[in-house]
MDTraj code that builds the backbone (N, CA, C; nanometers):
import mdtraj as md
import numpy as np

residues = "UNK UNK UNK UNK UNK UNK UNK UNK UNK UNK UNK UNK UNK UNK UNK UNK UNK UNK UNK UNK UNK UNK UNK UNK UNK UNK UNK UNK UNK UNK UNK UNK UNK UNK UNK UNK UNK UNK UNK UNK UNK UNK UNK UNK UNK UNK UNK UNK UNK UNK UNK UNK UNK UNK UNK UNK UNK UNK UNK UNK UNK UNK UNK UNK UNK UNK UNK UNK UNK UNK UNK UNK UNK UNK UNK UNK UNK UNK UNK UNK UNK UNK UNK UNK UNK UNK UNK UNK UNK UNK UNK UNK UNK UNK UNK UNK UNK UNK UNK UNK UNK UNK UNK UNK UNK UNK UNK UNK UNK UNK UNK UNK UNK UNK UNK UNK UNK UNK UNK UNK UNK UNK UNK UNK UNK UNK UNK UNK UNK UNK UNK UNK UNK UNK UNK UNK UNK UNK UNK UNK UNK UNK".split()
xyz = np.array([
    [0.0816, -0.1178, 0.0000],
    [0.0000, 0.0000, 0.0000],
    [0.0869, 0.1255, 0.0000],
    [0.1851, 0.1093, 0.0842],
    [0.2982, 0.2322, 0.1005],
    [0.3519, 0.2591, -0.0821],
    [0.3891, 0.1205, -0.1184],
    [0.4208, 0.1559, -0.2411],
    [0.3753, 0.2489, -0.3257],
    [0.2502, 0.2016, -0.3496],
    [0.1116, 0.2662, -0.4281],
    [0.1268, 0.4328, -0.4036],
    [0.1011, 0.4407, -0.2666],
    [0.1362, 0.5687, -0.2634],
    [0.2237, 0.6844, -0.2738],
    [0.3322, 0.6120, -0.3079],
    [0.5077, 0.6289, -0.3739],
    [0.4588, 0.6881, -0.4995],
    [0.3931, 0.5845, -0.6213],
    [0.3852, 0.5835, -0.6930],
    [0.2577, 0.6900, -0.7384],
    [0.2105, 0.7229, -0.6716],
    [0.0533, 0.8121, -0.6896],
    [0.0979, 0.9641, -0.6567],
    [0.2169, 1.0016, -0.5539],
    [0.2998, 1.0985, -0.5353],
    [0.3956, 1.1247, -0.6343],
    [0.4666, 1.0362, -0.6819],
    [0.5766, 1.0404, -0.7854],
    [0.5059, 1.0993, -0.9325],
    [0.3675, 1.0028, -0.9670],
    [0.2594, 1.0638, -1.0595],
    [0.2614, 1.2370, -1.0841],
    [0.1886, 1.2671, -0.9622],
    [0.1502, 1.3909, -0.9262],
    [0.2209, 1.4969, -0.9464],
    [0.3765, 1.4546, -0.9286],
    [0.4968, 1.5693, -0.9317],
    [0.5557, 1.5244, -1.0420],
    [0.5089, 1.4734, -1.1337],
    [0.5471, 1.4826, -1.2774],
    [0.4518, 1.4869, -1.3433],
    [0.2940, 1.5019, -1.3294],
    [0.2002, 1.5829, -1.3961],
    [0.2411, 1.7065, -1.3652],
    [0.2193, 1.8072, -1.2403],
    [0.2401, 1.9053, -1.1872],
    [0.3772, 1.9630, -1.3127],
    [0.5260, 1.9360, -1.3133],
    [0.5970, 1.9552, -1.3914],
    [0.5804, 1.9582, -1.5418],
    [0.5001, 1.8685, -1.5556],
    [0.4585, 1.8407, -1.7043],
    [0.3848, 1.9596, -1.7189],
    [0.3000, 1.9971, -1.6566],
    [0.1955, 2.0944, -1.6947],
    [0.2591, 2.2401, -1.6982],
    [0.3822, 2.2698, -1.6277],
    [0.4433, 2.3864, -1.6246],
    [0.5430, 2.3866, -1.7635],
    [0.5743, 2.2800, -1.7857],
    [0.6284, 2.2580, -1.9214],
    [0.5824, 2.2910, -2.0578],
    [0.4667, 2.2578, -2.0384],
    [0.3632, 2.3146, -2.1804],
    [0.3384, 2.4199, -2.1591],
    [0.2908, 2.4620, -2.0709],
    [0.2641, 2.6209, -2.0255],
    [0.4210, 2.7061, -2.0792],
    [0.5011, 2.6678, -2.0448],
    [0.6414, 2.7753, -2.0957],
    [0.6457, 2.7026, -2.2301],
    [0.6081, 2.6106, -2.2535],
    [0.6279, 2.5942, -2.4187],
    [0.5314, 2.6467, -2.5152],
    [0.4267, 2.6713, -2.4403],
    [0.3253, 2.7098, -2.5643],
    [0.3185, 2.8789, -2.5258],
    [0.3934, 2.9819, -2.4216],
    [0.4306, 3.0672, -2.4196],
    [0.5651, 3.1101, -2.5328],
    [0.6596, 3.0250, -2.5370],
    [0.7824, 3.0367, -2.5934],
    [0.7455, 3.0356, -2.7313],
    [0.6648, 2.9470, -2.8018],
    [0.5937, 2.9069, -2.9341],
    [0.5292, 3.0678, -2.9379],
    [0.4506, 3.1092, -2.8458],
    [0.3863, 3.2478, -2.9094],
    [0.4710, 3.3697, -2.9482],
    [0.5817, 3.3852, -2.8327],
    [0.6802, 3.4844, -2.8316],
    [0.7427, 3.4698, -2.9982],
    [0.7746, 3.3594, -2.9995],
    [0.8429, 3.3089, -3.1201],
    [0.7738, 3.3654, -3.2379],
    [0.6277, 3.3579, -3.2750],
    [0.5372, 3.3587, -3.3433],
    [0.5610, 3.5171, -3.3626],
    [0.5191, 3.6134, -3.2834],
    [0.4995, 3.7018, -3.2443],
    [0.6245, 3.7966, -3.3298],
    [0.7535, 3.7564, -3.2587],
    [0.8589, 3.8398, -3.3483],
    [0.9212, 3.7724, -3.4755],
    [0.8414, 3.6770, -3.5301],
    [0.8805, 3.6150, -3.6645],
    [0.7954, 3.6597, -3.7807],
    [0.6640, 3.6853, -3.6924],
    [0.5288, 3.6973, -3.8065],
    [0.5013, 3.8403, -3.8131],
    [0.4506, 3.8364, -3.6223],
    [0.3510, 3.9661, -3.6637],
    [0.4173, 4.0964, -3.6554],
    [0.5318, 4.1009, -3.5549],
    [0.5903, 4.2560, -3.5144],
    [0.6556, 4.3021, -3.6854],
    [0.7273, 4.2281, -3.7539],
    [0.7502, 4.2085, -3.9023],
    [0.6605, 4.2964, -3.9662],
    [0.5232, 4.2248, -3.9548],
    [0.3993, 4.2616, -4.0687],
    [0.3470, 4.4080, -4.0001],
    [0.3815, 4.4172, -3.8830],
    [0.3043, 4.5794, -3.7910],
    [0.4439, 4.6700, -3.8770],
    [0.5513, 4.6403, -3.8436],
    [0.6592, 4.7620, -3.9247],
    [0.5945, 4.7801, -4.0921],
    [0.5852, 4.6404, -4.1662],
    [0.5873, 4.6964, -4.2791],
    [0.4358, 4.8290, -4.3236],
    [0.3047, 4.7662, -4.2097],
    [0.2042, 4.8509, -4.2165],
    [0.2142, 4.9629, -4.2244],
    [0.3445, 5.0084, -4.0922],
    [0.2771, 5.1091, -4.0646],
    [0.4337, 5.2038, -4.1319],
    [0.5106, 5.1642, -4.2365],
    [0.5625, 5.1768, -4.3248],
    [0.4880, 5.2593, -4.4646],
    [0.4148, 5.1568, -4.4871],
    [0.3526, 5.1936, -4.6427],
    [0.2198, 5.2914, -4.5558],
    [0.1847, 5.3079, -4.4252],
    [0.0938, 5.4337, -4.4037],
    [0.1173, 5.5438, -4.4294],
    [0.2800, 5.5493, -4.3925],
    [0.3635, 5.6497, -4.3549],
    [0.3758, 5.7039, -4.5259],
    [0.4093, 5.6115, -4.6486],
    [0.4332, 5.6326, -4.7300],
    [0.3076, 5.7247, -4.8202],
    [0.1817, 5.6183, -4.7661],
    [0.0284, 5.6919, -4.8481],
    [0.0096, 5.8687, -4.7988],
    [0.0774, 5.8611, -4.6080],
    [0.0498, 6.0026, -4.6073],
    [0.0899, 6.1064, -4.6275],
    [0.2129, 6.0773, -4.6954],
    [0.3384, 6.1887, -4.7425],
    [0.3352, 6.2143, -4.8787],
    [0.2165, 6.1766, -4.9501],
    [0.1928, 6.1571, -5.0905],
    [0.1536, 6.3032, -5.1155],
    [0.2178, 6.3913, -5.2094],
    [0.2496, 6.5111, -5.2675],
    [0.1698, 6.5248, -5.3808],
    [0.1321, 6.6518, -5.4312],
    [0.1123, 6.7027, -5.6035],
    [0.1969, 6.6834, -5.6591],
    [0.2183, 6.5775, -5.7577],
    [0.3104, 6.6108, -5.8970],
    [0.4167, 6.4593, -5.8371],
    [0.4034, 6.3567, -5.7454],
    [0.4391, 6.2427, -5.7171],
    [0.3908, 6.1693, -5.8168],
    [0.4733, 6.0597, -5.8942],
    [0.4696, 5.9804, -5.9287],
    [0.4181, 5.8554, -5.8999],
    [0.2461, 5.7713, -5.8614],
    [0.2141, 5.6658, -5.8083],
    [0.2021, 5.5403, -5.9412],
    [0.1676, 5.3997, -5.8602],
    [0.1374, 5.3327, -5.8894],
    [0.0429, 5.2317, -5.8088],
    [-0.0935, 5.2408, -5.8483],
    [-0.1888, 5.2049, -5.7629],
    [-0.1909, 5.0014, -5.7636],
    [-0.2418, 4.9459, -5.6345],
    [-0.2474, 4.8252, -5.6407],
    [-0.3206, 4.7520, -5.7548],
    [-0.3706, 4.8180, -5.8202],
    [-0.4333, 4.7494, -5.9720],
    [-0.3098, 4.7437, -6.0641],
    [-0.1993, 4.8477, -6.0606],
    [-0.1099, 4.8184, -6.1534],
    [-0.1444, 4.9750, -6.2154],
    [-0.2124, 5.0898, -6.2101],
    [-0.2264, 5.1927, -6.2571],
    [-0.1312, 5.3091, -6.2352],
    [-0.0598, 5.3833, -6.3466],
    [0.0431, 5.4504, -6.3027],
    [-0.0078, 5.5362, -6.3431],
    [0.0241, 5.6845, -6.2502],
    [0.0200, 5.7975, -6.2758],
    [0.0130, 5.9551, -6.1972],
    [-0.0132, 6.0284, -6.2093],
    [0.0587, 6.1336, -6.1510],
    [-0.0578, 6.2313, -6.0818],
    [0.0014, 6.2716, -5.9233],
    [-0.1050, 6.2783, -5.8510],
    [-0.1374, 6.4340, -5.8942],
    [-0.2271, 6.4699, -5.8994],
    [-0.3183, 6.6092, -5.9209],
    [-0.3641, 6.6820, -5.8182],
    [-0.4479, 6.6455, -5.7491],
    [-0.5090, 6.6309, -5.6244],
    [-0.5239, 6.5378, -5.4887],
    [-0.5165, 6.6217, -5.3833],
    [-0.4969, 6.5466, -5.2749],
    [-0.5855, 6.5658, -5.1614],
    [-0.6877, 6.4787, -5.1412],
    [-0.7572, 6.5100, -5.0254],
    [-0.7285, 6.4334, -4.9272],
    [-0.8390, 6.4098, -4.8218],
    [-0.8167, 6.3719, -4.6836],
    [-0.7405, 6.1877, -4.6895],
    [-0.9406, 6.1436, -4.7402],
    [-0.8810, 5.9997, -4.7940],
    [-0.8914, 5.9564, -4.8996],
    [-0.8969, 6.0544, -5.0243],
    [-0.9046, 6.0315, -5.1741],
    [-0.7893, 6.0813, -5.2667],
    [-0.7569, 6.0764, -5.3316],
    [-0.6871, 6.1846, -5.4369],
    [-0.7010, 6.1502, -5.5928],
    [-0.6660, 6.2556, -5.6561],
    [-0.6901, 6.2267, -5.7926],
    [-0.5792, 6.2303, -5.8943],
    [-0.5802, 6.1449, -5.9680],
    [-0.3955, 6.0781, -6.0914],
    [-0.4673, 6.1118, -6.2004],
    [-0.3698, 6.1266, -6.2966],
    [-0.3924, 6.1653, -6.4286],
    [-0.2983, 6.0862, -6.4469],
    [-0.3734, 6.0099, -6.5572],
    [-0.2933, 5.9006, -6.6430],
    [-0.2708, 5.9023, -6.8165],
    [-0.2043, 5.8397, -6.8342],
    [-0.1794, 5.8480, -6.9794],
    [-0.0948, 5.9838, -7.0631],
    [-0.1340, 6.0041, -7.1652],
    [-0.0890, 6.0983, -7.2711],
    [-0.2173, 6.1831, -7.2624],
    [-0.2832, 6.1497, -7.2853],
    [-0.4353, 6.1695, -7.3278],
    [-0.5243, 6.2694, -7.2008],
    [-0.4371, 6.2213, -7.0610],
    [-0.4164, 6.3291, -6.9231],
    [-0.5766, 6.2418, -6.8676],
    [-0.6198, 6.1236, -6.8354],
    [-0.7391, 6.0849, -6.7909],
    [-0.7423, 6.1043, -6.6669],
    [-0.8520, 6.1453, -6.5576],
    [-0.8181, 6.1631, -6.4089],
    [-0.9201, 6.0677, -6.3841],
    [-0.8573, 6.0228, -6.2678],
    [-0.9325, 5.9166, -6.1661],
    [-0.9181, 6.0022, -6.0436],
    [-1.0440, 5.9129, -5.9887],
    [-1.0213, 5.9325, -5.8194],
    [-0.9909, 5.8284, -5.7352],
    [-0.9100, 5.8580, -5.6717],
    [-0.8731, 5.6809, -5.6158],
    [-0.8536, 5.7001, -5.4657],
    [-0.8794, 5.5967, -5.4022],
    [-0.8779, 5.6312, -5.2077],
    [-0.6825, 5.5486, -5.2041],
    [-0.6884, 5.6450, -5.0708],
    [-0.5332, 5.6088, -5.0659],
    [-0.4859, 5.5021, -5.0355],
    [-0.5533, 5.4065, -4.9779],
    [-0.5213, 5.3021, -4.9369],
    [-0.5278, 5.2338, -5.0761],
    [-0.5193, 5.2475, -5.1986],
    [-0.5120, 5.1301, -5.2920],
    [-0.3686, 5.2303, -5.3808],
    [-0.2789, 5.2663, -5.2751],
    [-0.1635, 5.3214, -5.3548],
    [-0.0515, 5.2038, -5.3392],
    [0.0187, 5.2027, -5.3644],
    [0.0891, 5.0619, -5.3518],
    [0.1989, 5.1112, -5.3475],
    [0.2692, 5.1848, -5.4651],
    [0.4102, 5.2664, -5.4314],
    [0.4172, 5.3992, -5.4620],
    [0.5677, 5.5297, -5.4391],
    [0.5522, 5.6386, -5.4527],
    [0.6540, 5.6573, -5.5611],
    [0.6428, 5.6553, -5.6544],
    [0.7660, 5.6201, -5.7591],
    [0.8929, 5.7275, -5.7453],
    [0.8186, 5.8734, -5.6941],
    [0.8453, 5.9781, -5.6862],
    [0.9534, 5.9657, -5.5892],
    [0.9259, 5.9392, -5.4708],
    [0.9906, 5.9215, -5.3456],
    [1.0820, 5.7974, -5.3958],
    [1.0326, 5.6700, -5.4000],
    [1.1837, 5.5855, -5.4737],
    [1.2788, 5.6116, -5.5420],
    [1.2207, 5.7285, -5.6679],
    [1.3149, 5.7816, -5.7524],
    [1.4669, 5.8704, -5.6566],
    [1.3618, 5.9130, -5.5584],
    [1.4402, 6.0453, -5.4832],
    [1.5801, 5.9245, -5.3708],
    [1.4740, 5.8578, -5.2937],
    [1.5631, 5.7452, -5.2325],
    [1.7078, 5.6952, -5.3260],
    [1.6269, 5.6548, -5.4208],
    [1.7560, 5.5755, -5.5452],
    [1.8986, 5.6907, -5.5443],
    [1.8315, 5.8057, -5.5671],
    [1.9274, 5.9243, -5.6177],
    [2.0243, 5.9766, -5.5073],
    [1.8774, 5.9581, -5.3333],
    [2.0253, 6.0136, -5.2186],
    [2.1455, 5.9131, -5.1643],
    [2.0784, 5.7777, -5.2159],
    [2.1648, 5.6562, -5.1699],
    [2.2880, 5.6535, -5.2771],
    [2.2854, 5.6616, -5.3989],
    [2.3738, 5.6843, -5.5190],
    [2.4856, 5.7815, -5.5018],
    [2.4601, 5.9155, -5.4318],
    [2.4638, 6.0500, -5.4400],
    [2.6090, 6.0038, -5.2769],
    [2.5385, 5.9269, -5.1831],
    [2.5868, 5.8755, -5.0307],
    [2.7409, 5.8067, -5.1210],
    [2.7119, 5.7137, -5.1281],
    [2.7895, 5.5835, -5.2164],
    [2.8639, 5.6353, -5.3162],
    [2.8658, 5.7443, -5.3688],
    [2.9641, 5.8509, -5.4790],
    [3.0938, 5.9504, -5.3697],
    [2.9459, 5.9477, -5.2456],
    [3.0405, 6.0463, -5.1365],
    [3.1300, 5.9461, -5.0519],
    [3.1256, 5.8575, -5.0116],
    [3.1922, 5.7783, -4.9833],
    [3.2924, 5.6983, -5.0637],
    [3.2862, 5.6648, -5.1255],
    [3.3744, 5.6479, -5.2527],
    [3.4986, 5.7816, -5.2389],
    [3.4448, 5.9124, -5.2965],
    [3.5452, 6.0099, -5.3195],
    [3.5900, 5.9997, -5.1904],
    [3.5461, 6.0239, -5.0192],
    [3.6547, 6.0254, -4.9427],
    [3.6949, 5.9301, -4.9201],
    [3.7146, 5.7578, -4.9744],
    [3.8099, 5.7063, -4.9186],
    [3.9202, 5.7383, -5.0885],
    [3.8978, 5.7640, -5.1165],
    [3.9972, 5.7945, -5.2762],
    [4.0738, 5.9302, -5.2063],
    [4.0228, 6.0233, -5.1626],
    [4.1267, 6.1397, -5.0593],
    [4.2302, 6.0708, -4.9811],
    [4.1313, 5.9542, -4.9049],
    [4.2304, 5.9243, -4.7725],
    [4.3416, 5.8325, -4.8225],
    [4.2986, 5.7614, -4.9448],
    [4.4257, 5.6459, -4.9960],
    [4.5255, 5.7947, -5.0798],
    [4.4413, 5.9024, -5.1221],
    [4.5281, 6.0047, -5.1661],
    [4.6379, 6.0404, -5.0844],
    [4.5960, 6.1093, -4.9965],
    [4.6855, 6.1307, -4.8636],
    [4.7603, 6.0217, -4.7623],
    [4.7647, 5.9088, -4.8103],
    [4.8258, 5.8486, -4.7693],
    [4.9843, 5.8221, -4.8333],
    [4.9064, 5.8010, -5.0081],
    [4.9876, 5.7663, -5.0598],
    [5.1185, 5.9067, -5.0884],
    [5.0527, 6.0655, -5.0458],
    [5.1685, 6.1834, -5.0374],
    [5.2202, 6.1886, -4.9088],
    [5.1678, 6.1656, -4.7984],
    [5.2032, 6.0866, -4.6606],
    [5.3505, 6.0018, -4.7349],
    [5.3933, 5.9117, -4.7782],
    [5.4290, 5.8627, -4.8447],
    [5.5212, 5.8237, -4.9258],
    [5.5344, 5.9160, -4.9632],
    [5.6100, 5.9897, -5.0974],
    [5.6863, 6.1108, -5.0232],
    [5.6118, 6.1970, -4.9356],
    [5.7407, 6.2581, -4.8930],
    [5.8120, 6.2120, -4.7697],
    [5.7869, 6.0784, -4.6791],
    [5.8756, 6.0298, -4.6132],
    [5.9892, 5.9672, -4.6771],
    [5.9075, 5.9062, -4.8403],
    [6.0316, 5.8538, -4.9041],
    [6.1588, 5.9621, -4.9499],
    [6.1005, 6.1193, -4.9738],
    [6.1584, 6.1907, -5.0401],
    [6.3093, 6.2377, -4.9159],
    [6.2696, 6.2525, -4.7686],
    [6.2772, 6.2977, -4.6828],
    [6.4306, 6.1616, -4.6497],
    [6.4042, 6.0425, -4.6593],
    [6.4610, 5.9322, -4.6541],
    [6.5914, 5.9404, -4.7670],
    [6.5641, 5.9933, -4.8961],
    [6.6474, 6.0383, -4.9819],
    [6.7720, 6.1693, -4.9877],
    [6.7094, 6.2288, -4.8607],
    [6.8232, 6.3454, -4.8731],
    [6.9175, 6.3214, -4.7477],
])
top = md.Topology()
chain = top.add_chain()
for i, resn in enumerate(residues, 1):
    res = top.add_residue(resn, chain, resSeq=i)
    for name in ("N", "CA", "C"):
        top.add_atom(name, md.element.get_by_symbol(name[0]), res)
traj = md.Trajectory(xyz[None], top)
């Protein structure tokens, strides 16, 4: 009988453990979830919000249908593109803007513009190294 009750105690404190086990595992599984999926998908949201609300006269869009063209008008939650040659205006709500071609164009040009500037000063500093250089050698010569 003593046994039994060994064994009915021993049970108990490895359900008890077991159950704290799933509990931190199916916590750890959410955390996991959480900064793999969703914190990810909240930046990119509130990314392209940021992008619909900075949308200018005379920006370059391209709406989620695939429609390109150039903004005219800008209201609260609408604005209006003129497309084509032919100058057609739509009205379109902002949330079906997809990109700012305008603003990419500008991005493309300050990152290019960065990467040209960096470039020229390490071409100074290998400059000045290499007259650094040249007059220790010159200096070595007399």
């Amino acid at each position: 009988m003593t046994f039994m009750l060994n064994l009915l105690d021993a049970g108990t404190a490895t359900t008890g453990t077991s159950t704290w086990s799933t509990i931190l595992l199916m916590v750890a599984l959410f955390a996991i979830m959480y900064f793999v999926m969703i914190r990810p998908q909240k930046k990119k949201q509130k990314e392209e919000q940021e992008m619909r609300d900075s949308i200018q006269i005379g920006d370059e869009i391209t709406t989620i249908g695939g429609i390109c063209g150039r903004v005219v008008t800008v209201k609260e939650d609408s604005l209006v593109i003129e497309t084509g040659a032919d100058r057609n205006k739509m009205k379109i709500t902002r949330w079906a803007i997809q990109t700012n071609n305008t603003a990419d164009d500008r991005l493309k040009a300050e990152r290019e513009a960065q990467a040209a500037a960096k470039e020229a000063e390490k071409a100074e500093k290998s400059k000045g190294k290499r007259s650094k250089k040249s007059d220790s050698d010159d200096e070595k010569d007399e």
